[in-house]
N, C-alpha and C positions, 0 to 999 in steps of 0.2 A: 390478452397480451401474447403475441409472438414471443417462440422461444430465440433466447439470444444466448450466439456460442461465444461467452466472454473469455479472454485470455487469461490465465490464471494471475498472471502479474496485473494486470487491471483489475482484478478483484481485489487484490490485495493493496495497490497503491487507492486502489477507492475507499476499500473498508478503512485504512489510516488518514486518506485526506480528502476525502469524497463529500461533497455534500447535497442535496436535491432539494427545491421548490418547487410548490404548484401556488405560481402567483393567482393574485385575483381574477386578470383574465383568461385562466387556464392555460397558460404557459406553463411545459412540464420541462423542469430544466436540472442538468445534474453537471457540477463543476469540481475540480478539484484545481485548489491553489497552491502556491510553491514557490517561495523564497529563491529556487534554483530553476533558472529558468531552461536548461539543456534536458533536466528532468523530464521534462513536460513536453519539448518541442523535441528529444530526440527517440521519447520511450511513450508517452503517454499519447500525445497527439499524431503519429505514425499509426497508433494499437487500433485507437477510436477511428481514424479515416476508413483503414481497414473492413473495418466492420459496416463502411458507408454511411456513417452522422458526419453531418456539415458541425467542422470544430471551430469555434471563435477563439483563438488565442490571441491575448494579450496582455500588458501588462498594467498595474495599476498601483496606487499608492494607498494603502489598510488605514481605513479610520481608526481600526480597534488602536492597533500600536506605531503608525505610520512609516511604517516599512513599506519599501519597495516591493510588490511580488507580481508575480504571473500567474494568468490564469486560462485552464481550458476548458471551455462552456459547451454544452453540446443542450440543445432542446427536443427534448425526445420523450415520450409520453413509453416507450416501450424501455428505452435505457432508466427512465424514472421509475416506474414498476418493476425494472429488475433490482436496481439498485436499493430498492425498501426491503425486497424479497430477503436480498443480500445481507441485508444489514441485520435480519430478523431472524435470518438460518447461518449465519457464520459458524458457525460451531459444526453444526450439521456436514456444512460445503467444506471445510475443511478435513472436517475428518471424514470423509469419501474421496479425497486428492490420495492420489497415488503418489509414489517420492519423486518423480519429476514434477509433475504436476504441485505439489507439496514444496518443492524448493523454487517453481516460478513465482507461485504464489508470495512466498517470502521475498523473492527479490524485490516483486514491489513494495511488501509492507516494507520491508526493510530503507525501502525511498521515499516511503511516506515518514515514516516514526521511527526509523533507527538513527544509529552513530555510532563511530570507530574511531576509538584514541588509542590509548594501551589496551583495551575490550572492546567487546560490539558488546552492545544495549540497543534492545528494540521496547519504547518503553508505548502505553495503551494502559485504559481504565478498565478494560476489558480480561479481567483477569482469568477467567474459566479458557478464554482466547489461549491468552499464555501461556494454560498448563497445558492447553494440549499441544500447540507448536513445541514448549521441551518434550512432551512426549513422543512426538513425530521425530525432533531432534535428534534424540537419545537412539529413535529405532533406524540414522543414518550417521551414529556412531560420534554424536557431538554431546555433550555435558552443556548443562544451563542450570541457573540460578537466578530463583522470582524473587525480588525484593520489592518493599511498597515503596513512593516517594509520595507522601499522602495521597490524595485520591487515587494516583496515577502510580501502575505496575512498571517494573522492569523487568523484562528477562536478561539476563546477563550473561555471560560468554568470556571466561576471561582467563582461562588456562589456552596456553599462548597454540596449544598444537589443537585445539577446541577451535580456536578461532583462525588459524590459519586453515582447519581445516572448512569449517563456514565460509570462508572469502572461495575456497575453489570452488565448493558447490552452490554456492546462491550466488548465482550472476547478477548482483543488482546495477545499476547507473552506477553509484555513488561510491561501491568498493571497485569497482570495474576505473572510476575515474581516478579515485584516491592514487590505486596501485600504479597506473600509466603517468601521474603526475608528481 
């Protein structure tokens, strides 16, 4: 496997909405899908071209729940083996991120499995994930709160200068969009 220099924010919108196959024919394929389709075509599919993988974007309608969503495919045997790596050392690669590196990174989880009403909530089943992002949190001066919602964690963020102060430093799509709109 070539090493691949992935952007911090594609590791993190992958790690929340990333998925890989190695179909029968040995197609090594890794997509992530998205109800939001600027996500994808203004942060996700710019990151991967970058990197030089031919991205198929498009959109399609979910058997699961038949929603509308978008999706960006890239076939790549070296993006495939980094993204299992990925998914196997999360913990690891995270807590080696420096605080920039550390708040790209969240920008995209934060595009994959957050949301911002009165709080941000970034919610994941991954919960060793979440103590250590409030850890990282905490050492860039923000307060968080893990609460379960059955299988699935939330971190939470909901004292109001906790989270204003989150929207200045995670530049994610999503609070970057909210705020201009």
């Amino acid at each position: 496997m070539k090493h691949l220099n992935v952007d911090p924010y594609l590791t993190g919108v992958l790690y929340g909405d990333g998925t890989s196959y190695l179909a029968k024919n040995g197609a090594y394929s890794v997509w992530i899908d998205q109800a939001d389709h600027d996500i994808l075509d203004r942060e996700v599919v710019p990151r991967l071209r970058k990197m030089n993988f031919k991205v198929h974007f498009y959109d399609y309608t979910s058997r699961t729940d038949g929603r509308h969503k978008w999706r960006a495919l890239v076939f790549s045997k070296d993006l495939f083996l980094w993204f299992r790596s990925m998914r196997a050392n999360i913990l690891d690669i995270v807590a080696m991120m420096n605080a920039r590196e550390f708040k790209r990174f969240l920008a995209g989880f934060f595009d994959a499995e957050g949301t911002k009403t009165d709080r941000i909530v970034v919610y994941n089943r991954n919960r060793k994930l979440l103590k250590l992002i409030q850890k990282k949190l905490a050492g860039i001066g923000v307060s968080s709160y893990i609460y379960g919602f059955g299988r699935v964690y939330g971190i939470q963020i909901y004292r109001k200068v906790d989270a204003e102060k989150f929207c200045r430093l995670v530049q994610s799509y999503r609070l970057k969009a909210r705020s201009a709109g």
